[in-house]
C-alpha positions in Angstrom: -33.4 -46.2 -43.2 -35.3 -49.2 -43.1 -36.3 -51.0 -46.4 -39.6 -51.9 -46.9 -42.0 -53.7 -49.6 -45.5 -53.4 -50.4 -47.2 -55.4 -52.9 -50.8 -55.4 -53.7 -52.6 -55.2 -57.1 -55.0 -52.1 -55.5 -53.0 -49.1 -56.4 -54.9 -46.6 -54.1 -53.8 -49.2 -50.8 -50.7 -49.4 -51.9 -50.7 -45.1 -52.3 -52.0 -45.6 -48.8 -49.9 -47.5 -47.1 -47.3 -46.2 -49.1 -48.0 -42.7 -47.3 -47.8 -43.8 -44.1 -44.6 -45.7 -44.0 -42.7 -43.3 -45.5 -43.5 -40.9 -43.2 -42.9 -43.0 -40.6 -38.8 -43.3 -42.0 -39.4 -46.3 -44.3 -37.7 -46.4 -47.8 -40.6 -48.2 -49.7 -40.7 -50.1 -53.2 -44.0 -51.6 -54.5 -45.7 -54.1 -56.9 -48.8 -54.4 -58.3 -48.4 -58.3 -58.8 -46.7 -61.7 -58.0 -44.4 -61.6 -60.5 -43.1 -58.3 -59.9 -43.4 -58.8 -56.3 -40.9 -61.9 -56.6 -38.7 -60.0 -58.5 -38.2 -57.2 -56.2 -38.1 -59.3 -53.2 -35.4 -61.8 -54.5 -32.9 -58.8 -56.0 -33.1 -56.4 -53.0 -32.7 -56.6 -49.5 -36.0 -55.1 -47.6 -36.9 -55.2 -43.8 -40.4 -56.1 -43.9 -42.7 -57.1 -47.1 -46.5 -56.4 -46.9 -47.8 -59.0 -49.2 -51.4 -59.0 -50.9 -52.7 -62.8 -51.0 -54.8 -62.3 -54.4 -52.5 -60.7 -56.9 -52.4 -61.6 -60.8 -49.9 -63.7 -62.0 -48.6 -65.5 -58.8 -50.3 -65.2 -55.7 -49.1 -64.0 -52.8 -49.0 -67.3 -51.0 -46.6 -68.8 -53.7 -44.3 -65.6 -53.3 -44.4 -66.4 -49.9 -43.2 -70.1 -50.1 -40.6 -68.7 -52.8 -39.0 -66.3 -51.0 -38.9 -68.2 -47.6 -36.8 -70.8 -49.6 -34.0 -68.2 -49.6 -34.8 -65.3 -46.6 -35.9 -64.7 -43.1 -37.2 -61.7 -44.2 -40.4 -60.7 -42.0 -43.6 -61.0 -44.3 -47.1 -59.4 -43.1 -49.6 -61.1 -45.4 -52.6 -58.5 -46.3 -56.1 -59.8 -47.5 -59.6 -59.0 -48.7 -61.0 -62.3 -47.0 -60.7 -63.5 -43.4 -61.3 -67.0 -43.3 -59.4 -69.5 -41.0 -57.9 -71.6 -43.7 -56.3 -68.4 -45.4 -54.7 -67.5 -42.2 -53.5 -70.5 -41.2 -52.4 -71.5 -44.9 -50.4 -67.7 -45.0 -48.6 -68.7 -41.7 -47.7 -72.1 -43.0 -46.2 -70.4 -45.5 -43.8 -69.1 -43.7 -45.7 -65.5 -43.3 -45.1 -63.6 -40.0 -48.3 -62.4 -39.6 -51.9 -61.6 -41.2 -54.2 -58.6 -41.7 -57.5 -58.9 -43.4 -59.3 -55.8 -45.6 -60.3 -53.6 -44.7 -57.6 -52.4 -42.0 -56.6 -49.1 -40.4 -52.8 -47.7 -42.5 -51.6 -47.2 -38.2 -52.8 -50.4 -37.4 -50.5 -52.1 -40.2 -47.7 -50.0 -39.1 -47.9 -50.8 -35.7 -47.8 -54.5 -36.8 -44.7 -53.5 -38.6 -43.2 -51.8 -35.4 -43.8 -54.6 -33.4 -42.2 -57.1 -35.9 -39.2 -55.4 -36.3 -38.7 -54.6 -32.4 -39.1 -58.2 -31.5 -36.9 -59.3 -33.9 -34.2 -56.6 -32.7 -34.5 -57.7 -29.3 -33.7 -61.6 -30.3 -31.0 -60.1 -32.9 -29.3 -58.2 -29.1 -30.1 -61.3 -27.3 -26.8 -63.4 -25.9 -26.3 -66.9 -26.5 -28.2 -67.8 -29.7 -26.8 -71.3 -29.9 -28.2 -73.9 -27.8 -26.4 -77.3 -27.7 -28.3 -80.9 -26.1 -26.9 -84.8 -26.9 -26.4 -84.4 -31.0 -28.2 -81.6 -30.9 -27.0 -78.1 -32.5 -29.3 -74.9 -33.1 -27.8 -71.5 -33.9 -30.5 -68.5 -33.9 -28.1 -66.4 -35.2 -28.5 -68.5 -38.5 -31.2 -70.0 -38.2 -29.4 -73.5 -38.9 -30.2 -76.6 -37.1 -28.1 -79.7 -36.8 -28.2 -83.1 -35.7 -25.0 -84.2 -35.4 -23.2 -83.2 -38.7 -26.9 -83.3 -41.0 -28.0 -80.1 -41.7 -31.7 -80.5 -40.9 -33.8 -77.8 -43.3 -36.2 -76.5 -40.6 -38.4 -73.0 -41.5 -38.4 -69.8 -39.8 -40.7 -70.7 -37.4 -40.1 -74.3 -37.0 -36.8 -73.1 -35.5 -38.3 -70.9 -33.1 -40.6 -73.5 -31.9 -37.2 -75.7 -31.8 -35.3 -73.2 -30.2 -38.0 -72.3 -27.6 -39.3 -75.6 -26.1 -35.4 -77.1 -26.4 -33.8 -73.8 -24.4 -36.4 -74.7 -21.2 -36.4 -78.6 -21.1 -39.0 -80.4 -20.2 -41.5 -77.4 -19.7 -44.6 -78.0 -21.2 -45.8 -75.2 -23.6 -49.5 -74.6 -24.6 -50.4 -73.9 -28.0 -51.5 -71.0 -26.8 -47.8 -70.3 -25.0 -46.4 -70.4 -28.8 -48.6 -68.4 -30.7 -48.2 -65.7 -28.1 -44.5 -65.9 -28.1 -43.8 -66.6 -31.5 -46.4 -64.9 -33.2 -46.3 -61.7 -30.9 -50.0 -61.6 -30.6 -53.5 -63.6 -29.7 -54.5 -65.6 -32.8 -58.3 -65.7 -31.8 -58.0 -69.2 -30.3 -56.7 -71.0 -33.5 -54.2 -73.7 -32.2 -53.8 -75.4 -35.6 -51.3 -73.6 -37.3 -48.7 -75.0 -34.2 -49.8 -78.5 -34.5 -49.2 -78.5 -38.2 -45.6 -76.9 -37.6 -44.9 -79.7 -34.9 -45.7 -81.9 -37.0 -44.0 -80.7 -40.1 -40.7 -80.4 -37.5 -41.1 -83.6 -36.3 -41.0 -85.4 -39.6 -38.2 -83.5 -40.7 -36.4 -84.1 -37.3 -37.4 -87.9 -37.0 -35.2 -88.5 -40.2 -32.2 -88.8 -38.1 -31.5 -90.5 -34.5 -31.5 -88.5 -31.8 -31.5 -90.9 -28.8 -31.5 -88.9 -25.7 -34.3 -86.2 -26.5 -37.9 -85.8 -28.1 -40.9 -83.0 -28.8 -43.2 -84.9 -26.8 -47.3 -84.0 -26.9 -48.8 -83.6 -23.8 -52.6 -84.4 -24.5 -54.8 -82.2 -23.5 -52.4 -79.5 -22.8 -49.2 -78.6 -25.5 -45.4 -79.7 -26.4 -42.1 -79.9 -24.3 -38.7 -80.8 -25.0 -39.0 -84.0 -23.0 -35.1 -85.0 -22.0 -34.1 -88.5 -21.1 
């Protein structure tokens, strides 16, 4: 029975979307705040967390950032506002996707559905280690390597790694990415890949890697340009 989490300081959502996933097979645990959302998330094993973004205590983008330090878990951020930097700031963080208030219970399950069948496909997928130069990425553990340096790259940052590096030198859109990565259209907004890039690319520029680079294409996206 899959595990999951709900955490939001609005008791009669939580009741809500409480009902729903249970009947849909879901073992569920809730919180009514970031403390006790942190708590539960870091001594239990869940499938999927639905995470409010306004909570007392902590909010839900710090529980976010706190328990991507540790997990892959998937994390569904839910929210009373809408605005662009919320959403892109909640996927920054590591979140897997965003809902704003007021939603349909079905359509947040079928967000959850979606989630976890994309991520059972990779988990059934062959090959999940892709090797290039000094270059070392294993999907089944999300590590990444340059040479022997264990490089500390996010969730995400991985699959953007993983996905430009396993078709070299084909030139992704943003647009490609969020569509692939995210699972669905993000309404246009390209910004949360550059800032992922870019956050990668710092990260991956520490070390030498002669022989390969995520090169911009102006104009049009990111490949994993080969030499």
């Amino acid at each position: 029975m899959p595990a999951m989490l709900i955490a939001d300081d609005n008791k009669q959502i939580v009741s809500l979307l409480e009902a729903y996933a249970k009947k849909e097979g879901y073992s569920v645990q809730t919180a009514y705040d970031g403390d006790e959302a942190l708590k539960k998330a870091q001594n239990a094993p869940f499938d999927i967390i639905l995470l409010d973004v306004m909570m007392p205590h902590i909010d839900g983008f710090e529980v976010c950032r706190e328990i991507r330090k540790r997990s892959t878990v998937p994390i569904i951020m839910v929210t009373a506002r809408g605005e662009d930097f919320e959403r892109i700031m909640g996927l920054d963080n590591g979140a897997d996707d965003y809902i704003v208030k007021p939603f349909s219970p079905a359509e947040v399950m079928a967000r959850v559905r979606a989630i976890l069948r994309r991520i059972t496909l990779e988990g059934s997928a062959p090959g999940q280690r892709f090797e290039y130069a000094n270059l070392v990425i294993n999907l089944d553990e999300y590590i990444t390597q340059i040479g022997e340096a264990k490089i500390a790259l996010t969730k995400k940052e991985t699959e953007i790694l993983w996905t430009l590096s396993t078709n070299k030198n084909k030139v992704f859109s943003r647009e490609n990415l969020l569509n692939s990565l995210w699972g669905y259209d993000y309404y246009g907004d390209t910004r949360t890949v550059d800032s992922h890039i870019k956050r990668m690319r710092t990260k991956l520029d520490e070390y030498e890697h002669p022989g390969w680079e995520i090169k911009t294409i102006w104009g049009v996206g990111y490949k994993f340009e080969v030499q």
